[in-house]
C-alpha positions in Angstrom: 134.1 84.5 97.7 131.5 86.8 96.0 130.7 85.8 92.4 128.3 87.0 89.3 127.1 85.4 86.7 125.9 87.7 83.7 124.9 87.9 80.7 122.4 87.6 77.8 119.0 85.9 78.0 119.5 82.2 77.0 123.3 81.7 77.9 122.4 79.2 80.3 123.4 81.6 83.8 120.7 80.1 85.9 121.8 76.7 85.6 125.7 76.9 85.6 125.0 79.0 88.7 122.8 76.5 90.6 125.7 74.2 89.7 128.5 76.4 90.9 127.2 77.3 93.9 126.5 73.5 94.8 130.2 72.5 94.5 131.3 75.4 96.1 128.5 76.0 98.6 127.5 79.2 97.9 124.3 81.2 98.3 122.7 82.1 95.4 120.8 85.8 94.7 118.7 85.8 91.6 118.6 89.7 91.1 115.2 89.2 88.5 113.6 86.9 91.6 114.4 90.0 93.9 113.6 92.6 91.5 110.1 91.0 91.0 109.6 90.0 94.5 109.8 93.9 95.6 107.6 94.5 92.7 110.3 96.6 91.1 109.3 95.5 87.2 107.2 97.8 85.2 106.0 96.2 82.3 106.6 97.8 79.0 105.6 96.6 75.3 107.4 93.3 75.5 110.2 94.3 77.7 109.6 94.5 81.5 111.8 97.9 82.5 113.2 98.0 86.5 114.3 101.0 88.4 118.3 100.0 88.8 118.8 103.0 91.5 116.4 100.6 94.1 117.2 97.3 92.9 120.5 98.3 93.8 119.9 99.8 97.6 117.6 96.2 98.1 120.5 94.2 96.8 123.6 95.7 98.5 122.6 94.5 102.2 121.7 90.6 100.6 125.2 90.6 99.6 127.6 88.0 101.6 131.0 87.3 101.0 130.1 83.8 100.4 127.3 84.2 97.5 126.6 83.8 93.3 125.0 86.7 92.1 123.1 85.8 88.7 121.1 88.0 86.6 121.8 89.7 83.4 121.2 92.9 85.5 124.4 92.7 87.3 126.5 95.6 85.6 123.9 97.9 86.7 123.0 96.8 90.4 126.0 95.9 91.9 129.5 97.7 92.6 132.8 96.7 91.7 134.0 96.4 95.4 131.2 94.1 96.5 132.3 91.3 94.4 135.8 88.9 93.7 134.8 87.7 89.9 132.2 88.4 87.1 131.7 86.0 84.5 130.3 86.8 81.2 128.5 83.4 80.1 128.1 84.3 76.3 126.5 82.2 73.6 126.8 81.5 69.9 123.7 83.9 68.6 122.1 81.4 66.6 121.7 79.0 68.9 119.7 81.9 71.1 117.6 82.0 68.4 116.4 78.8 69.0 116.0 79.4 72.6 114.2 82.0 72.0 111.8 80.1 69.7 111.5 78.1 72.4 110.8 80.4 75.3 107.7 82.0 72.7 109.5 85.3 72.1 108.6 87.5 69.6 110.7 88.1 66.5 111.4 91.6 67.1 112.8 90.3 70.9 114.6 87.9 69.8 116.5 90.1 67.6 117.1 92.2 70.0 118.4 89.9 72.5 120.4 88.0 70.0 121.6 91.6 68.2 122.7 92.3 71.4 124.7 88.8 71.8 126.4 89.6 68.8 127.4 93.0 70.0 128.7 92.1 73.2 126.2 94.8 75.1 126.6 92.9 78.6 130.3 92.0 78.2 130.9 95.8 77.7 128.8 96.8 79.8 130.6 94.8 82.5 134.0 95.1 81.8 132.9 98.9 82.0 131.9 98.1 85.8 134.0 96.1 87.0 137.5 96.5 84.7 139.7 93.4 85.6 137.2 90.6 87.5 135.2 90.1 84.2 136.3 86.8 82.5 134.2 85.9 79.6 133.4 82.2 78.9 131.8 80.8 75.4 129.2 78.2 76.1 128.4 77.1 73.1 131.6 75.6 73.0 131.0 71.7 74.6 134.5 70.6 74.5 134.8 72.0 78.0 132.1 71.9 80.7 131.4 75.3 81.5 131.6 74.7 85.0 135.2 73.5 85.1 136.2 77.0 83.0 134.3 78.8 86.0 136.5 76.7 88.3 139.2 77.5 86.2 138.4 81.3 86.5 137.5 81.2 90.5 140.9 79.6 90.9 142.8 82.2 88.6 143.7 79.7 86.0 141.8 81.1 82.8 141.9 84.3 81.2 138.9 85.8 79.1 137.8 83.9 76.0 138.1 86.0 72.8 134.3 86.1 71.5 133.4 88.0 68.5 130.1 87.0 66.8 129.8 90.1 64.9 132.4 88.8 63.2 131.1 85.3 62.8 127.9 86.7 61.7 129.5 89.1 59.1 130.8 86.3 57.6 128.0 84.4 57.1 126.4 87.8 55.5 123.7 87.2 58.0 123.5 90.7 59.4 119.9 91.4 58.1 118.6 88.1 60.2 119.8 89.8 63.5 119.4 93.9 62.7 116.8 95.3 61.1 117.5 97.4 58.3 
């Protein structure tokens, strides 16, 4: 069982895959641990930019068939046959706010990280890869521990959630707070 965990900065895919892969004893591979251990960042303004094309030659042998693969990275590194699921972890963009206040981001990054949240950049960007194995899973959502939806997921016993922040942001005329005019 080959799995990855994507998406945004701040949805929590570090953790819930150090969790998942204790229960279900997988090996976990961090693609930004690997990416910076083969000195494959280059940094750029506040962003730090990577060259996909060799991430993705390094990371293809590291692959097992027993592994979690998490990074928000994964749409562009990895191929659709090398993997069973993908889960989307996605987060309430206000709440990533706050994470990102915490981490010491800028304004202008955490807008973008957030903007991108809202527009559901990873999720697409995934489903683009990898059509039918991406499952997307709210976390900001307690009700249910995210782990037992990945369970859930792994088992093939939950569909996608239906996440649409733009929507939820909209509403709360909050565009300007995310996208700069």
């Amino acid at each position: 069982m080959t799995i990855v965990i994507t998406g945004n900065p701040g949805v929590g895919k570090h953790t819930i895959a150090k969790e998942i892969s204790q229960k279900k004893h997988l090996v976990v591979i961090d693609i930004n641990e690997i990416a910076k251990n083969e000195n494959l960042f280059e940094k750029n303004d506040e962003t730090n930019d990577v060259d996909t094309e060799k991430l993705k030659e390094i990371l293809r042998p590291k692959i097992s068939t027993k592994s979690i693969i998490v990074g928000h990275l994964a749409p562009y590194v990895l191929d659709k046959n090398q993997i069973d699921n993908v889960i989307v972890l996605r987060r309430n963009p206000y709440d990533l706010l706050d994470v990102y206040t915490d981490r010491g981001y800028s304004e202008e990054k955490s807008r973008e990280n957030a903007g991108s949240e809202i527009l559901g950049v990873t999720a697409f960007d995934a489903i683009n890869q990898f059509e039918e194995k991406v499952v997307e899973i709210n976390v900001s959502d307690k009700k249910i521990p995210v782990v037992e939806k990945i369970e859930k997921v792994i088992s093939g016993k939950k569909d996608s959630e239906q996440i649409d922040w733009l929507e939820l942001v909209t509403k709360n005329d909050d565009l300007k707070k995310f996208f700069v005019d």
